[in-house]
VONU-638605 format. One line per 8 residues: number of its first residue (from 1); their letters; for each residue z, x, y of N, C-alpha, C, CB. Coordinates in pm, 1 decimal, decimal comma, always signed. Last residue first. Glycine has a CB too. Layout:
NUM) A) Z/X/Y/Z/X/Y/Z/X/Y/Z/X/Y; ...
This chain:
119) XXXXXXXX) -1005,4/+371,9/-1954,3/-1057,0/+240,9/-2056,0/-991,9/+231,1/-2183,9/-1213,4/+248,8/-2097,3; -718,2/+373,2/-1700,2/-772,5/+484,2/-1829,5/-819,6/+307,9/-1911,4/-592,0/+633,0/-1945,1; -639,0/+495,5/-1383,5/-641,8/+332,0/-1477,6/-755,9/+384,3/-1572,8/-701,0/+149,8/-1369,9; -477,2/+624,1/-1143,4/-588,8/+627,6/-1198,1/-547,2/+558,3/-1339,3/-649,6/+772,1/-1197,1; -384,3/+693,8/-814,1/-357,5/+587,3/-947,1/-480,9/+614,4/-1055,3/-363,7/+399,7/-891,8; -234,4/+911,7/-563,4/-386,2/+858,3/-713,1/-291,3/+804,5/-807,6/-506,2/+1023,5/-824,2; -108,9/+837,3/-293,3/-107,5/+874,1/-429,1/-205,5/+821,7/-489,2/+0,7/+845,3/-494,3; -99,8/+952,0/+73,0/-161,5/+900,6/-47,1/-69,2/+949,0/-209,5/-329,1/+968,2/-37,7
111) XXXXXXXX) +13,0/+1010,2/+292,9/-72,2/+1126,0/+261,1/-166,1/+1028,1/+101,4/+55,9/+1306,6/+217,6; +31,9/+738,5/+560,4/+98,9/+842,2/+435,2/-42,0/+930,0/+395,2/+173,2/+735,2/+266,4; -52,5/+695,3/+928,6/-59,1/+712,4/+764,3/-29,6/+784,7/+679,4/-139,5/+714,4/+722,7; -15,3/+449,1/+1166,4/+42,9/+602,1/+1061,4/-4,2/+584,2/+988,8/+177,1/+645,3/+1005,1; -4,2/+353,9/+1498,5/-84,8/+379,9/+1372,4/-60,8/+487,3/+1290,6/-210,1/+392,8/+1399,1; +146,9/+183,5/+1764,5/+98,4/+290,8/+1718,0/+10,4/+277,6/+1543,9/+230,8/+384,4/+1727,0; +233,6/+86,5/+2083,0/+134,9/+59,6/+1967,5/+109,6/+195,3/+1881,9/-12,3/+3,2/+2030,1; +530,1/+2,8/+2216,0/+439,7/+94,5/+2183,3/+346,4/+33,7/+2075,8/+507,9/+218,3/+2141,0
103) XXXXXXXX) +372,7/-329,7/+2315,8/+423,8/-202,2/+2314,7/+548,8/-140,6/+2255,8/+428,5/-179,8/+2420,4; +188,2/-516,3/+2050,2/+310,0/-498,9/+2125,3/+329,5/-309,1/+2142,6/+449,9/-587,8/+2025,9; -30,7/-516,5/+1950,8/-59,6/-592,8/+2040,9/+91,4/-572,7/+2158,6/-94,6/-746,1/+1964,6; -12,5/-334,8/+1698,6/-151,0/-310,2/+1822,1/-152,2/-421,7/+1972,7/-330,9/-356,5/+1720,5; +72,6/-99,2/+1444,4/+97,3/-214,7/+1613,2/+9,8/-208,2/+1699,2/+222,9/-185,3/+1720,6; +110,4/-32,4/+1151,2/-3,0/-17,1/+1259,7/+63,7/-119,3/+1364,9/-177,5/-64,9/+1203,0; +91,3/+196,5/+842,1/+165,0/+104,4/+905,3/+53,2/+79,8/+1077,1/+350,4/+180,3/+919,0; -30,2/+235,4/+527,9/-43,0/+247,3/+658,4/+7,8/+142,2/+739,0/-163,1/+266,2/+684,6
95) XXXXXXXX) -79,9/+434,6/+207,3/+51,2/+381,7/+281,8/-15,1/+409,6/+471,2/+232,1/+510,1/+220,9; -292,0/+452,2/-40,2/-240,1/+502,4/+90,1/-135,3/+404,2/+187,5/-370,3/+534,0/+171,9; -438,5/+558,3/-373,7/-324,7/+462,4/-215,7/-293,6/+517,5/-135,6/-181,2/+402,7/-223,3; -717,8/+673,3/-478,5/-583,0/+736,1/-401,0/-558,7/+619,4/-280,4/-616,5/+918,6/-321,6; -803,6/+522,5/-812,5/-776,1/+547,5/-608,2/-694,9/+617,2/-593,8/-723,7/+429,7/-499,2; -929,9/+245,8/-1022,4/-853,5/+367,5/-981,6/-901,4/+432,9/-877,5/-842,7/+459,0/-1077,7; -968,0/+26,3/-1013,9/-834,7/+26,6/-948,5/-831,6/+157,5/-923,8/-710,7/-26,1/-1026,5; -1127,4/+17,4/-1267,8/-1185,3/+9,5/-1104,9/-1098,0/-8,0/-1024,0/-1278,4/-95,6/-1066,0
87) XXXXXXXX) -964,5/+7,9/-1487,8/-1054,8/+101,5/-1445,6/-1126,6/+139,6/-1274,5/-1151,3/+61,7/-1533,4; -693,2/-243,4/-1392,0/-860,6/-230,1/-1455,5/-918,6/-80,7/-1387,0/-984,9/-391,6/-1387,3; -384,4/-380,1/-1444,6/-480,6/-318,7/-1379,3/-618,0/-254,5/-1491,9/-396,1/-203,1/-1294,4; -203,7/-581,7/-1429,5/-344,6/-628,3/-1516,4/-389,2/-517,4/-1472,8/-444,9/-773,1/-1486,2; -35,8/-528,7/-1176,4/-40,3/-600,8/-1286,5/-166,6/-585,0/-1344,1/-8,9/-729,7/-1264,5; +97,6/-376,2/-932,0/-11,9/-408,1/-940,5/+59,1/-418,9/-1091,1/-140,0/-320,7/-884,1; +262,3/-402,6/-623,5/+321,3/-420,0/-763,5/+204,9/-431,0/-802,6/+422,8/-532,5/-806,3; +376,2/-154,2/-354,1/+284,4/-274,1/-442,9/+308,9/-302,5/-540,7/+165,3/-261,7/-473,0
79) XXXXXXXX) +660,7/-196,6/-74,6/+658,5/-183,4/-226,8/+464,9/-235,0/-263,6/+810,6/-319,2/-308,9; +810,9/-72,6/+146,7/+697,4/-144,1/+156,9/+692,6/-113,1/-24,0/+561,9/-81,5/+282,9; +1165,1/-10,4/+329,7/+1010,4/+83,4/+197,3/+935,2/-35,3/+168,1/+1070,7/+169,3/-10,3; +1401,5/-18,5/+425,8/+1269,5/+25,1/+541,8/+1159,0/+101,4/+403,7/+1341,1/+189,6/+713,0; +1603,6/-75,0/+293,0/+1541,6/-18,2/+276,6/+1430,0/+79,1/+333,9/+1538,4/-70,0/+234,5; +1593,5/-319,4/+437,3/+1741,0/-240,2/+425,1/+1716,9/-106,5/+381,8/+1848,3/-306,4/+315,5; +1357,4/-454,6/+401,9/+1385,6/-402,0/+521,7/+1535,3/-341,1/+555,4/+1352,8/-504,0/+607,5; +1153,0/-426,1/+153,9/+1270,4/-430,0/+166,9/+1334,7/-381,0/+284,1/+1308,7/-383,3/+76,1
71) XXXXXXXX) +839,5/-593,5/+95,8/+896,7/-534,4/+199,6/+1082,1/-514,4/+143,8/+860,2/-642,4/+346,0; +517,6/-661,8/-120,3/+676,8/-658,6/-65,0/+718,6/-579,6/+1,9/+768,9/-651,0/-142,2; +268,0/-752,9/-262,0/+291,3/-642,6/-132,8/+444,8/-689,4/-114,7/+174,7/-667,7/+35,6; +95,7/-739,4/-565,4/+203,3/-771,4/-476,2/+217,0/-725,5/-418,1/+291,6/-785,1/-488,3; -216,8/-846,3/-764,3/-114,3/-688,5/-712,8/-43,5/-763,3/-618,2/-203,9/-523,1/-624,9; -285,7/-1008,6/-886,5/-275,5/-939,4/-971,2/-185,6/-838,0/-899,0/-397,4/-906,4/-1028,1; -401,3/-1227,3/-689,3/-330,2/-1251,2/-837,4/-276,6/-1143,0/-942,9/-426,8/-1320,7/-916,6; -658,6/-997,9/-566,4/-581,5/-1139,5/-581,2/-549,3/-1212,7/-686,7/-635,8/-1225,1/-526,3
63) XXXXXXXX) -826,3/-809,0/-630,8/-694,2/-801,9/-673,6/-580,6/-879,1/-624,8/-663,4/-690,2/-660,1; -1057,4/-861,8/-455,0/-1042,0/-825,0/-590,4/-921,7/-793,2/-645,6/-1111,6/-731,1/-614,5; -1011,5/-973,7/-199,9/-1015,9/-1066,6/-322,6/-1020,1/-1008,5/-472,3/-1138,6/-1150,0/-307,6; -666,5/-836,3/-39,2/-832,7/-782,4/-78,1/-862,5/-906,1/-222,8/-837,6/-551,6/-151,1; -472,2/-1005,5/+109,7/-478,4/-941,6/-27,7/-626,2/-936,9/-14,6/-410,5/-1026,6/-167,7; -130,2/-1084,6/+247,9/-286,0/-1104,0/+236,6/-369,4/-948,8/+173,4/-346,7/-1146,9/+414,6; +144,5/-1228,1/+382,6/+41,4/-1144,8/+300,9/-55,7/-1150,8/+321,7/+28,1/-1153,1/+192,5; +417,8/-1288,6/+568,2/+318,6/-1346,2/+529,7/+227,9/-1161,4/+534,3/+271,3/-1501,9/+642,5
55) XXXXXXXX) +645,2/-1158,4/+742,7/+633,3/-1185,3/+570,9/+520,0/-1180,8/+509,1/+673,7/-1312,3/+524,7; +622,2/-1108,5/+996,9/+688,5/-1221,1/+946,9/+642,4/-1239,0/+794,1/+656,1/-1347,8/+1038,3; +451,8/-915,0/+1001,0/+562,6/-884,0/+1052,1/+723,2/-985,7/+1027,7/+512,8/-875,0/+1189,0; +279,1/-889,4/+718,7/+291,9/-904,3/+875,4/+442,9/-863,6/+888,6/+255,8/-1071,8/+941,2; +125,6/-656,5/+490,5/+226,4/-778,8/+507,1/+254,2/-754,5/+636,4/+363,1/-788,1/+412,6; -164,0/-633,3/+286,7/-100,8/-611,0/+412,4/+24,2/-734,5/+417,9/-223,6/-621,0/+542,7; -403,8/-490,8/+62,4/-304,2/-580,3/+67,4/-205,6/-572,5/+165,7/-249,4/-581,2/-38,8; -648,9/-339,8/+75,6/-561,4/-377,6/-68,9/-472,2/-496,6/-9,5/-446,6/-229,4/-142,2
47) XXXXXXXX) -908,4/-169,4/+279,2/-779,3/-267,5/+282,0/-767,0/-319,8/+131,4/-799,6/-408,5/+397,3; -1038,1/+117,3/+158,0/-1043,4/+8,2/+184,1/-912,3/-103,7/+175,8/-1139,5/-12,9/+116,5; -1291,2/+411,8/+220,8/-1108,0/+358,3/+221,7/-1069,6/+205,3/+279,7/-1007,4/+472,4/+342,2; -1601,7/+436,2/+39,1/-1492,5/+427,0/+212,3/-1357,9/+386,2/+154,4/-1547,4/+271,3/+360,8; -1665,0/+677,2/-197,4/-1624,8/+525,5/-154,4/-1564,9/+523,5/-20,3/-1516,2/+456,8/-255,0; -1622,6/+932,3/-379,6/-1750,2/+857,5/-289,4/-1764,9/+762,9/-207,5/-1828,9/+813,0/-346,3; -1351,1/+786,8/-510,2/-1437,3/+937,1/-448,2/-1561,4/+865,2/-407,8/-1480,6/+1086,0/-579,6; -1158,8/+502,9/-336,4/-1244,0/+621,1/-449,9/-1326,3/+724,7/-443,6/-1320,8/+574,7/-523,1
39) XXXXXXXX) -879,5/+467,2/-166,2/-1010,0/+493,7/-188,6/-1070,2/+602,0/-296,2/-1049,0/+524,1/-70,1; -700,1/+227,6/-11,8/-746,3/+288,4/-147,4/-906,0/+353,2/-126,0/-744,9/+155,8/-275,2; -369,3/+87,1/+149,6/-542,0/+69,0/+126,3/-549,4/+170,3/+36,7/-659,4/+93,1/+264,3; -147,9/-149,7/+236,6/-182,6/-35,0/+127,8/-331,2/-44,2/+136,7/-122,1/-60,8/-40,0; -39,2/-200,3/+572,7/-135,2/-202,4/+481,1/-96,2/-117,3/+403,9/-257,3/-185,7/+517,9; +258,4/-343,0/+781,6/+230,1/-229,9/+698,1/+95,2/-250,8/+583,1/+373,0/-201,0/+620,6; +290,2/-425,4/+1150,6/+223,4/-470,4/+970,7/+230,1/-367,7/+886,9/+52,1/-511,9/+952,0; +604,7/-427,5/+1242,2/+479,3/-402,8/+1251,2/+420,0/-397,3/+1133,7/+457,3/-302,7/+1315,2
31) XXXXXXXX) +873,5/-372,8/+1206,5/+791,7/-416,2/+1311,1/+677,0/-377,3/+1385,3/+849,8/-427,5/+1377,9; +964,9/-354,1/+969,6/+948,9/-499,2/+986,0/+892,2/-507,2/+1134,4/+1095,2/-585,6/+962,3; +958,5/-60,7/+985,3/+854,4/-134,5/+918,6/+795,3/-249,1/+916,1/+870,7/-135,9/+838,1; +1080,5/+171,3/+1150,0/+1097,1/+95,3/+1143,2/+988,6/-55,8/+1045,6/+1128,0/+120,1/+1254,6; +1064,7/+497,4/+1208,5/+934,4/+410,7/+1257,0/+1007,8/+299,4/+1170,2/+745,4/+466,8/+1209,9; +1173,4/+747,4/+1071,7/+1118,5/+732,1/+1200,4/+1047,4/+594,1/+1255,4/+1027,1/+833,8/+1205,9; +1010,7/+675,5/+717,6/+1111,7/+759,3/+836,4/+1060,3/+801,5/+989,4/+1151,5/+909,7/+771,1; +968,3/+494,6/+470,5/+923,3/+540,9/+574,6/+1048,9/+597,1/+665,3/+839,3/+436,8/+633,3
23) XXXXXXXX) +796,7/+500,1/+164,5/+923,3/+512,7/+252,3/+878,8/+536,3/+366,1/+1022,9/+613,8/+220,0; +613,1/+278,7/-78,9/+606,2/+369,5/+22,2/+735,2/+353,0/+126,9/+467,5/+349,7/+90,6; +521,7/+244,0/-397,7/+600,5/+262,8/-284,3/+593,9/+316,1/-192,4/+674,1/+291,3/-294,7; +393,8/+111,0/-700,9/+404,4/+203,9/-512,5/+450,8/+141,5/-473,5/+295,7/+241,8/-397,6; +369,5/+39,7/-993,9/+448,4/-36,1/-864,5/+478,8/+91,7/-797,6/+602,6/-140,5/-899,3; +151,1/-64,6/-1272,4/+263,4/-10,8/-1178,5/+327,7/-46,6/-1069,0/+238,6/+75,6/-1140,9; +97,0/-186,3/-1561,5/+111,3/-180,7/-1423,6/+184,9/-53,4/-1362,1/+179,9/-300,4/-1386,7; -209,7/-197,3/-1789,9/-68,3/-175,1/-1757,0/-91,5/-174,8/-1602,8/+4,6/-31,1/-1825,0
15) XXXXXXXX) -499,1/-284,8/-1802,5/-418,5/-384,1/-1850,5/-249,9/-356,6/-1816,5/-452,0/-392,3/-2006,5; -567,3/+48,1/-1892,6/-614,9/-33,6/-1861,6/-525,6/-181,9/-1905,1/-737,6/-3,9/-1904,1; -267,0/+267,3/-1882,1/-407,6/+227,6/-1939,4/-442,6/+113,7/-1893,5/-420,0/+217,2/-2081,9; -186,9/+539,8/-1615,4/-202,4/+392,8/-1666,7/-334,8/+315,8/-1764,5/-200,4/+320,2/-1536,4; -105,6/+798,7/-1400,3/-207,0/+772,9/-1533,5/-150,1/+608,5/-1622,3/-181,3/+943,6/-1666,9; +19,5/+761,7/-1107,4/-8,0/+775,2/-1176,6/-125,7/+735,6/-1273,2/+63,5/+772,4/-1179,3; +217,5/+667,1/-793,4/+90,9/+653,4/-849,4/+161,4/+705,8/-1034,6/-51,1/+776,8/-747,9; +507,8/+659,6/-702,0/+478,0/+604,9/-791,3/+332,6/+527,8/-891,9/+547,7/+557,3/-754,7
7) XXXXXXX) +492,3/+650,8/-303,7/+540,5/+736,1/-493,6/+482,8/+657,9/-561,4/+719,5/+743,9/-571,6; +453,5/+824,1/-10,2/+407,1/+702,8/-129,8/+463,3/+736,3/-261,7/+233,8/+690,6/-157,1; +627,1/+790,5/+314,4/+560,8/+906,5/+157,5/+601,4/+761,8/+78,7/+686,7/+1118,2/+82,5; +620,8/+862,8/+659,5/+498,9/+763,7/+521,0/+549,9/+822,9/+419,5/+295,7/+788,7/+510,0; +748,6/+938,4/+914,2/+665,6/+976,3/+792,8/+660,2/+863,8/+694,8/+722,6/+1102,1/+721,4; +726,2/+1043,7/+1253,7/+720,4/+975,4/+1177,6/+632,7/+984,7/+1039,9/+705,5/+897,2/+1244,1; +995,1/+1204,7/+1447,3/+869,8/+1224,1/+1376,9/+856,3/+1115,7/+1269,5/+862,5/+1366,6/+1314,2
């Protein structure tokens, strides 16, 4: 069975950081992309920041330069690091892993943590 769990949301003032996490069990990480995405109440759920399979990133433009996606594959846990954060950060993260071109293909997702970023 495969599981996702995110930690390390919380209450943050504007300008502080944090750093999610997400574990995973059952399912292996380095093979296959893992996304953090986010969403606000009213709002669709939106890509944050993804790391391939070979390292390489890539980052929603509004929080380019400011939030990190890392992998520890001894670990099998996907890390964000967000910096500078701003009022409009605040979300429930979500931890999602995904394969789509190699068999098996599959798609998970954690249950989420709220971040929420105080003026």
């Amino acid at each position: 069975q495969v599981q996702l769990v995110e930690s390390g949301g919380g209450l943050v003032q504007a300008g502080g950081s944090l750093r999610l996490s997400c574990a995973a069990s059952g399912i292996v990480f380095s093979l296959g992309v893992v996304d953090w995405y986010r969403q606000a109440p009213g709002k669709q759920r939106d890509m944050v920041a993804a790391i391939n399979v070979g390292g390489g990133t890539s980052y929603a433009d509004s929080v380019k330069g400011r939030f990190t996606i890392s992998r520890n594959n001894a670990k099998n846990t996907v890390y964000l690091q967000m910096n500078s954060l701003k009022p409009e950060d605040t979300a429930v993260y979500y931890c999602h892993t995904r394969r789509t071109t190699t068999i098996p293909t599959y798609n998970y997702w954690g249950r989420g943590t709220q971040v929420t970023v105080s003026s």
